[in-house]
N, C-alpha and C positions, 0 to 999 in steps of 0.2 A: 547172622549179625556178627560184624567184628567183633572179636575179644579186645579189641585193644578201645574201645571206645569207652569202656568202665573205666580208663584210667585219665580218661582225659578230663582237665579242666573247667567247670561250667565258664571259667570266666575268659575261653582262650577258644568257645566255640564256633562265633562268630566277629571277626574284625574286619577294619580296612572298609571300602565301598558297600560290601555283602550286607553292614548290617542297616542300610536306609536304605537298600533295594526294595524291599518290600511297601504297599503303599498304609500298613498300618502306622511303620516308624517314620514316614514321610506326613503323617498329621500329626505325630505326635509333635517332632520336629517342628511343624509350623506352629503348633500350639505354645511349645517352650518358648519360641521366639516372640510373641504374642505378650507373654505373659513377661518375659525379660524385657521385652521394650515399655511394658506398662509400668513394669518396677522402676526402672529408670527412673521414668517419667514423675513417679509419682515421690521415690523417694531424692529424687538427686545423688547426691553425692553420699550418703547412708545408703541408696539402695544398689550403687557401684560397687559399695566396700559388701554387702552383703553377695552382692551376686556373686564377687569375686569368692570370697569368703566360702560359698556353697562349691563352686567349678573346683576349684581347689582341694577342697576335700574329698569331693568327688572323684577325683582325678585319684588321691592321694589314695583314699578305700581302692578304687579299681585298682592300683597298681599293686596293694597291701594285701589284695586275698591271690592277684598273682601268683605274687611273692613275699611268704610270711616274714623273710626275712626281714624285710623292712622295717614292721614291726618290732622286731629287737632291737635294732641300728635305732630306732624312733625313740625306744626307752631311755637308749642310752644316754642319748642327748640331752632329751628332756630329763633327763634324771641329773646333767647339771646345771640347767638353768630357772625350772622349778620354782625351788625358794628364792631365788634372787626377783622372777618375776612378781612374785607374793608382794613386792617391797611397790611396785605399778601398777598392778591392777588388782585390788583391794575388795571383798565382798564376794569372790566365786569361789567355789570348791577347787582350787588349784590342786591341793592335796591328792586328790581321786585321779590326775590325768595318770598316772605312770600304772595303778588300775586301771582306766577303759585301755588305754595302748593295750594291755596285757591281753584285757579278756577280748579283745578283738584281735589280736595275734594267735589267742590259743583256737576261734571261731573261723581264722585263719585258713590255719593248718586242719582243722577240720575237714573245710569248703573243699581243700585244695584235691583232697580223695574224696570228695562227693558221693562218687556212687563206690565206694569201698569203705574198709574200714580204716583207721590211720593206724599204720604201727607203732604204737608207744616204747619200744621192745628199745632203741635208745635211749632209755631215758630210767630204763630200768638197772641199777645202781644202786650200791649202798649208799652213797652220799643223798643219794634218794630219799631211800627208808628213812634212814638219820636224819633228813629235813621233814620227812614226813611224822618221824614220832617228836621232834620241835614244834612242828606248828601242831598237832594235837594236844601238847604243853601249855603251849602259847592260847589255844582255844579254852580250856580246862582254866584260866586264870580268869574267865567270864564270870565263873564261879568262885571264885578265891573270897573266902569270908571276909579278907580284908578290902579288898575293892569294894569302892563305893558308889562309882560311879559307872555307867557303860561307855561315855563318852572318853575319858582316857583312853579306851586300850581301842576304840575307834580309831584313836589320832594315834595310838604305835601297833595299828595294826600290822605292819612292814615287818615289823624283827620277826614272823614268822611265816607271813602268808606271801610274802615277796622272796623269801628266802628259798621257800619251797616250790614256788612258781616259776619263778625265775630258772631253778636251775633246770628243773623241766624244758623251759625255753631254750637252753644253753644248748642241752645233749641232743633237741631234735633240732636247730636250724645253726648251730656252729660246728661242720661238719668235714669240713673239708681246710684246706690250709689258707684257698683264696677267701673265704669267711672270717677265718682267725684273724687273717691281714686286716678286710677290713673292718675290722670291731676294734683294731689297733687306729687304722685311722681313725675313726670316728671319735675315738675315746682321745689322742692326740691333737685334732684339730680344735675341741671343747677346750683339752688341757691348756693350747697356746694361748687361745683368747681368753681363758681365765686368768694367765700370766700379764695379759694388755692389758686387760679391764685393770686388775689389781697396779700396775705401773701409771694407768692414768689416775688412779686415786689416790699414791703416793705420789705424785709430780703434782697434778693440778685440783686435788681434792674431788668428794664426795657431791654427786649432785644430788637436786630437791628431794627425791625418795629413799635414799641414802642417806640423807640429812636427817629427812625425820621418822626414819628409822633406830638413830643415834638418838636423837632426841627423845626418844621415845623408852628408853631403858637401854639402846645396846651403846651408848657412850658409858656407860659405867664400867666394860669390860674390853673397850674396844678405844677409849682413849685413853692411855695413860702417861703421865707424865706429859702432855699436850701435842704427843706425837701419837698416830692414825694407826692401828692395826689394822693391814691391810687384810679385806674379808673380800674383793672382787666381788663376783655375782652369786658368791656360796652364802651359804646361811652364816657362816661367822669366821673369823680370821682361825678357828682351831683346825676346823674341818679345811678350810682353802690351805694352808700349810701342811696339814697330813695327806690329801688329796695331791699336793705339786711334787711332796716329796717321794708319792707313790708312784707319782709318772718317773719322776728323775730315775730313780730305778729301774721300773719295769722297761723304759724303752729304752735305757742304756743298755742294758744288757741282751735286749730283742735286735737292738743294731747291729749285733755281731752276727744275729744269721741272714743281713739281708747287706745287699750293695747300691750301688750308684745311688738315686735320688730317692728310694727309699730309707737310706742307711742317712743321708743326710737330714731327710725327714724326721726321721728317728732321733736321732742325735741333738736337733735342734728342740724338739719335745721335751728330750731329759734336762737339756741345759735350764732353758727356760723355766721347768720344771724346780730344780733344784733353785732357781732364781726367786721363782713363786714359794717356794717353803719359807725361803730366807726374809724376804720382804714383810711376811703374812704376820711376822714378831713372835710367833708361835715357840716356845724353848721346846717342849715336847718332840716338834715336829720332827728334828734334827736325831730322833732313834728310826724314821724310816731308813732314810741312807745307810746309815750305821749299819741297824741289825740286819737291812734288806744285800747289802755288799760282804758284810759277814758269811749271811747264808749263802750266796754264791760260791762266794771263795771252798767253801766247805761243800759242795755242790758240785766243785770243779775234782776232787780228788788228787787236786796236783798238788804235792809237799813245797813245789818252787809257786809257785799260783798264793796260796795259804799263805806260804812264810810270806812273799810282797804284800799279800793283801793285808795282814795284821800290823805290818810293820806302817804299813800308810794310814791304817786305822787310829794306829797308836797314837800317831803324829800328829793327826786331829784331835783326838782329845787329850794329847796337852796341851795343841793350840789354846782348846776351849779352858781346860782346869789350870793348866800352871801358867798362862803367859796374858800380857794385858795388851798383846797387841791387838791394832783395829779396835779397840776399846771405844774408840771415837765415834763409831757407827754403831747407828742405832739397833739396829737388827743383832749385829753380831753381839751387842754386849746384851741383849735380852738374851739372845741365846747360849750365851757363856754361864748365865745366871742359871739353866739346867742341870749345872755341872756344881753346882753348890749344895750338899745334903742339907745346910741350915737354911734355904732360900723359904723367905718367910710364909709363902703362898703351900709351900709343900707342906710345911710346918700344918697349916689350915686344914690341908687336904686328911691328912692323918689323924687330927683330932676329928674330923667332921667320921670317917673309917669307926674311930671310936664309938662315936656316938651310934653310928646304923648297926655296930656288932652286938650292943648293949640292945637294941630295939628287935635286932632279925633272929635274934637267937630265940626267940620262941615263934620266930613264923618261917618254917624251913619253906614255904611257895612265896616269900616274899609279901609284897604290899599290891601289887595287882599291875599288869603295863600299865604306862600311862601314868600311874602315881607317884612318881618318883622326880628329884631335883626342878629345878625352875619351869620347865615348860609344865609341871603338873599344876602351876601358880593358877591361872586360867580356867583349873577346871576346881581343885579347890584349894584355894588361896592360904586356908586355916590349917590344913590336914598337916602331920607330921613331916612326913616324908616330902612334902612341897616344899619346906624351908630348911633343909640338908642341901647344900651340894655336896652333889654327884662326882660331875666331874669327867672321872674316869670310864670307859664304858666298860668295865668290867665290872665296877662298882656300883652303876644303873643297872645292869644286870641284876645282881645280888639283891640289889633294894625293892625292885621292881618281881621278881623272879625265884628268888631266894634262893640258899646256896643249893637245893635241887639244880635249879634253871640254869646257875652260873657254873656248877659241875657240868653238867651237859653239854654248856655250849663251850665250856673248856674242850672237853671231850672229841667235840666235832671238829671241833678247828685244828689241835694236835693231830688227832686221826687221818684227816685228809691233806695235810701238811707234810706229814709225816710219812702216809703211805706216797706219795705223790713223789715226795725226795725220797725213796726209797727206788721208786720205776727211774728217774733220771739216775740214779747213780748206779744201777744194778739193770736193769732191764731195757731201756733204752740205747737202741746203739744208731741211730739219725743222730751225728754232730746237729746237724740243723734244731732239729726236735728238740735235744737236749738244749740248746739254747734256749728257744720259745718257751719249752715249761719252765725251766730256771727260772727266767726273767719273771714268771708269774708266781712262781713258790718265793722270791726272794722281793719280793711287793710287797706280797700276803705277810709275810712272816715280817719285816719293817713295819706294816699298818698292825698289827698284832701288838708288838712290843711297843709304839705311841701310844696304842689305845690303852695303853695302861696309865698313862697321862692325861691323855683328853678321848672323850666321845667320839672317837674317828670313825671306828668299824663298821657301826649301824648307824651312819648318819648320808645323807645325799651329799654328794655321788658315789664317795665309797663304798656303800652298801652294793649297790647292782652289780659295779664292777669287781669287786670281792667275791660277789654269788656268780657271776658267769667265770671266773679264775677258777674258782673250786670247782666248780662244773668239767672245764678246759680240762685242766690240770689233772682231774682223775677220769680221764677216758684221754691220753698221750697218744695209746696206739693207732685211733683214726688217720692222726697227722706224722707219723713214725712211717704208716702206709704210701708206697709212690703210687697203686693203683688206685686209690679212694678215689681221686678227682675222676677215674673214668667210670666209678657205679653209679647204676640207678640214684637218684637220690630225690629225697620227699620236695624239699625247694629248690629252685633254680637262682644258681647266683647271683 
């Protein structure tokens, strides 16, 4: 027997004409069509949209155990449009799709060594372990005497079990440089049309699911002073501005390793990007650029690099603190209001701080996922911790987590941050490379420093795309390699 037949694909064994030669798949075939025209028939135009609806999928699974990769690229996407669809179709588990994507990507990569085992041996990593002893934390809060409920930490099952899955996904099917690229597009193309969506609702307003969405509780936070925080198709105007502002970075800085009509690709991404933070009304949002061009610069090791980049910094934030120009526009003077230490909403934010340090100091695991600021409303309305905002996601942490949880994930973020900018500036000698991880350390580290403001880090779509960066960014040397693209490797591009 060939040896090389253990490594082939069940789903790559028979194609083309070969597989209705036979006269078993030539009744089956007659039977399908049989029963396709009877659906037709029977249902009309519900039984079109189902047939389609089935081929489709069909199609999409055959191509997906392929190639797992798909399945990532699948996450991504739906990971930003999601909750916006929530706001349309009303009454399904929407929540669970970015689970099946998962558990049929890891079901995947399985298939795909069939009659072998699959090497995990990628994937094996400290940033691993450190997601692995999180979500055993996160699992451990099932128990937390203070939780009350199960169904809470059902609904933030994510901050642990996506955190560590995910990046599992990252290290086996982000492997090579043509995959980096496109997890760039993918993540790019989302980013623009979140920018259009959010510009048709500042020009021509909010339509009917939109509407009574607003109506329904998110006018309270989302209209103020009778002008629209623009939220596009994200869950809320906080997360759609720390989300644009993380593009405007990352793929500005990712432009410089690439040319022609990808570099324009790129470019147009961050602008937009940075157009989408501006719009969203977000003041917060305006520390990704900031701290994310910061850490570049510093990133870059060049004394002339640094001294421009501080000095352009600088400029901005006098624009925003000493000067009242542009005052006129509505965005810009929300966001000048960030630059205010007495701005009355911080003022809130710090007494509310108050209040959860008086409450958490005798529960070091926090109050349980899930129980913490407004989305805990829902599950109980009266509980303490339901009527604090939050806010900040380091703060939902803390409340949720307790400063164990919120040390840790301190922890992991610096550590992987930290070692990461430690390989670009000492270890990496690919200019190329050093671009690409930059651009992702200097995101990360922007969506870090907002999230001290608002809920960005673990909220959709920031969260996945944060968990495959981390992922990226500590394993450089794959894509520092010019041979990688010609090994072996588990998926095909």
């Amino acid at each position: 027997m060939n040896t090389n037949d253990n490594n082939i694909n069940p789903f790559d064994k028979i194609s083309g004409s070969a597989g209705i030669a036979k006269p078993k798949a030539i009744i089956l075939l007659l039977i399908g069509l049989v029963v396709i025209a009877l659906m037709l028939k029977k249902l009309e135009v519900a039984g079109a949209g189902i047939l389609f609806a089935l081929l489709f999928g069909a199609v999409y699974l055959y191509l997906l155990f392929k190639n797992p990769v798909i399945g990532f690229y699948t996450a991504i996407g739906l990971n930003f449009v999601l909750l916006g669809m929530a706001r349309y179709i009303q009454g399904l588990p929407l929540g669970f799709g970015i689970d099946g994507i998962m558990v049929i990507t890891f079901l995947a990569i399985i298939f795909s060594r069939f009659k072998e085992r699959v090497d995990w041996s990628p994937a094996n990593k400290d940033i691993t372990i450190l997601a692995g002893i999180w979500l055993g934390y996160c699992i451990f809060q099932i128990v937390n005497p203070e939780a009350r409920m199960i169904e809470p930490w059902i609904a933030g099952r994510g901050i642990g079990f996506y955190f560590f899955f995910f990046i599992i996904l990252t290290f086996m099917l982000i492997n090579t440089n043509q995959k980096l690229d496109t997890f760039l597009y993918v993540w790019g193309v989302f980013s623009i049309l979140a920018t259009l969506k959010g510009t048709v609702q500042m020009i021509f307003g909010v339509d009917y699911a939109e509407q009574a969405w607003l109506d329904n509780g998110g006018a309270e936070t989302h209209i103020l002073f009778g002008k629209l925080r623009v939220f596009s198709f994200f869950s809320d105007a906080g997360q759609f501005g720390g989300n644009q502002g993380y593009a405007g970075v990352v793929f500005f800085i990712y432009s410089m390793a690439k040319k022609g009509f990808t570099k324009i690709f790129f470019l147009t991404v961050s602008i937009l990007g940075i157009y989408g933070m501006m719009i969203s009304g977000t003041r917060g949002s305006i520390a990704v650029p900031l701290a994310g061009f910061m850490t570049f610069f510093i990133l870059r090791k060049n004394v002339r690099v640094l001294s421009t980049g501080v000095i352009f910094l600088a400029l901005i934030f006098i624009f925003f603190k000493f000067t009242l120009i542009a005052n006129g526009n509505d965005q810009i003077r929300r966001m000048r209001s960030a630059f205010d230490p007495n701005e009355p909403s911080l003022m809130v934010r710090k007494a509310n701080q108050q209040i959860l340090k008086g409450y958490l100091a005798s529960r070091p695991f926090g109050g349980g996922i899930g129980h913490a600021g407004d989305k805990a409303q829902r599950f109980l309305p009266n509980a303490f911790l339901s009527n604090v905002a939050t806010d900040s996601w380091y703060v939902l942490i803390w409340a949720e987590l307790g400063i164990i949880g919120l040390t840790f994930h301190l922890f992991i973020l610096f550590y992987v941050i930290g070692k990461a900018s430690y390989k670009v500036m000492f270890k990496i000698r690919d200019p190329i490379t050093k671009f690409k991880m930059s651009a992702l350390i200097s995101g990360m580290a922007g969506v870090m420093l907002a999230s001290y403001g608002n809920a960005i880090l673990g909220g959709m779509p920031t969260a996945l795309l944060i968990y495959a960066s981390m992922a990226i960014m500590s394993n450089p040397e794959i894509f520092e390699n010019p041979n990688i693209e010609e090994t072996p490797e588990l998926i095909k591009a």
